[in-house]
C-alpha positions, 0 to 999 in steps of 0.5 A, a space after each residue: 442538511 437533510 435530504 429526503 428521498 421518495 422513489 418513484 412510485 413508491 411510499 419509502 421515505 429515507 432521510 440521508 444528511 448529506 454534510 455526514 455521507 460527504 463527511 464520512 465519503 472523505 474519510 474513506 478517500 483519505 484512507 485510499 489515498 494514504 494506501 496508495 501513498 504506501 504502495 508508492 513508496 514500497 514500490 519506489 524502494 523496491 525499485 531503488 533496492 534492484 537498481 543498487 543490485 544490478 549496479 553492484 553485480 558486476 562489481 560483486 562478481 569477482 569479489 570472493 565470498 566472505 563466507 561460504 554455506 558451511 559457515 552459515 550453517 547454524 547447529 541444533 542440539 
């Protein structure tokens, strides 16, 4: 389906076909869509990660460290 399109008053005359801009619009909406279905998901993993950690943090505190900074140090030559 082509449209054409004649502004008011003016001589310029622009061919658009509506079935590949509707096309090409859907693409882009589906690339937004799958973005935002990204975010969600980081979003909800972050959220699920803080909850873990504010729930382990009491349990945590009292425990001794496995390891202290001196163990973790790592020597360059």
């Amino acid at each position: 389906m082509h449209v054409r399109l004649t502004p008011v008053g003016g001589d310029c005359v622009e061919e658009v076909d509506v079935v590949r801009e509707l096309m090409r619009i859907e693409r882009k909406l589906e690339h937004i869509e799958k973005l935002l279905n990204e975010l969600l998901e980081a979003e909800e993993s972050y959220v699920l990660m803080r909850l873990s950690e504010e729930s382990l943090k009491e349990f945590l505190e009292d425990e001794p460290d496995l390891y202290s900074e001196e163990n973790l140090k790592v020597r360059y030559r």
